[in-house]
C-alpha positions as CSV (number, residue, x, y, z in Angstrom):
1,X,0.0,0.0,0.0
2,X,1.4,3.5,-1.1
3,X,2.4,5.9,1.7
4,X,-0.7,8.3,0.3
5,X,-3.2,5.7,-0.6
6,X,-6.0,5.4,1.7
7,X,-9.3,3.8,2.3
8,X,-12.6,5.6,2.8
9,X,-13.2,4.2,6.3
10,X,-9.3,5.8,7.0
11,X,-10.0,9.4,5.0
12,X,-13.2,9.7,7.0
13,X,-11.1,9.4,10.2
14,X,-9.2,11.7,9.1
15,X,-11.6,14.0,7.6
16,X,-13.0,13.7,11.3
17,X,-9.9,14.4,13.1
18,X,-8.6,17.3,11.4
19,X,-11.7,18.9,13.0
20,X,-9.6,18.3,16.6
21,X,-5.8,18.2,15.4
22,X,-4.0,19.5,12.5
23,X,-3.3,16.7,10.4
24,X,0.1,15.7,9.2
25,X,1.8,16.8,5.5
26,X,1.4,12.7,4.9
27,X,-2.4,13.1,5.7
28,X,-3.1,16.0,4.2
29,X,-1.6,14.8,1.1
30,X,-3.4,11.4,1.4
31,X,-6.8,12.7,2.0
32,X,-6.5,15.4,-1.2
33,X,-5.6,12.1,-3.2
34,X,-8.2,10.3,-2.2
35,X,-10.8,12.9,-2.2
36,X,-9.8,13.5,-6.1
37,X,-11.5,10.4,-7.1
38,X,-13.7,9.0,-4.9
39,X,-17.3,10.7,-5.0
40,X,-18.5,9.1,-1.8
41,X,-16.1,11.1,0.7
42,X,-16.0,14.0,-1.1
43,X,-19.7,14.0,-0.7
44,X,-19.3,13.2,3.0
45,X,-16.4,15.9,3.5
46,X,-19.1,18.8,1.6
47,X,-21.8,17.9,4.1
48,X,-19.4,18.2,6.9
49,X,-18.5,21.7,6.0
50,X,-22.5,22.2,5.6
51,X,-23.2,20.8,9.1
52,X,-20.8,22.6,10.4
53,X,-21.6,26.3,9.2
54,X,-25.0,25.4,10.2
55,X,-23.6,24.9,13.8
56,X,-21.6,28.2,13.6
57,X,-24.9,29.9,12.2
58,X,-27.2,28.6,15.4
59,X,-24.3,29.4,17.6
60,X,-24.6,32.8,16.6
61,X,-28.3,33.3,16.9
62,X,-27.9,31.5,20.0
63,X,-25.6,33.7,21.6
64,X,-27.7,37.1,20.0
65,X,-30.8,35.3,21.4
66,X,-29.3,34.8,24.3
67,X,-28.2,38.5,25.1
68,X,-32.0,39.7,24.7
69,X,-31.6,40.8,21.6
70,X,-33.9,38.9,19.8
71,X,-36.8,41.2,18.0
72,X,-40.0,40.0,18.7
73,X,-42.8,41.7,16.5
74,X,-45.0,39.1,16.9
């Protein structure tokens, strides 16, 4: 197995973990490879992102909520 070549159940880990660590050169290499031709985990690494600039988002009106700011015209 090349130094680079990885599996999807690996790239997800690490797709995972560089939410917690910075990865290494050697993984960061390895994931770009493998995220250039497999579909499947580029798919997975796209709703990632998604979920988590919804997360940032609801932070946000959680924290303005929170403060009393919220405008109720209602």
């Amino acid at each position: 197995m090349s130094l680079f070549h990885r599996n999807c159940r690996e790239v997800t880990r690490l797709v995972l973990e560089r939410e917690n660590r910075p990865l290494t050169l050697v993984e960061r290499i390895a994931v770009r490879f493998h995220l250039s031709i497999c579909l499947m985990c580029t798919r997975f690494t796209g709703q990632l992102q998604l979920m988590n600039r919804a997360m940032a988002q609801w932070k946000q009106y959680a924290e303005h909520d929170e403060h009393g700011e919220r405008d109720d015209a209602a």
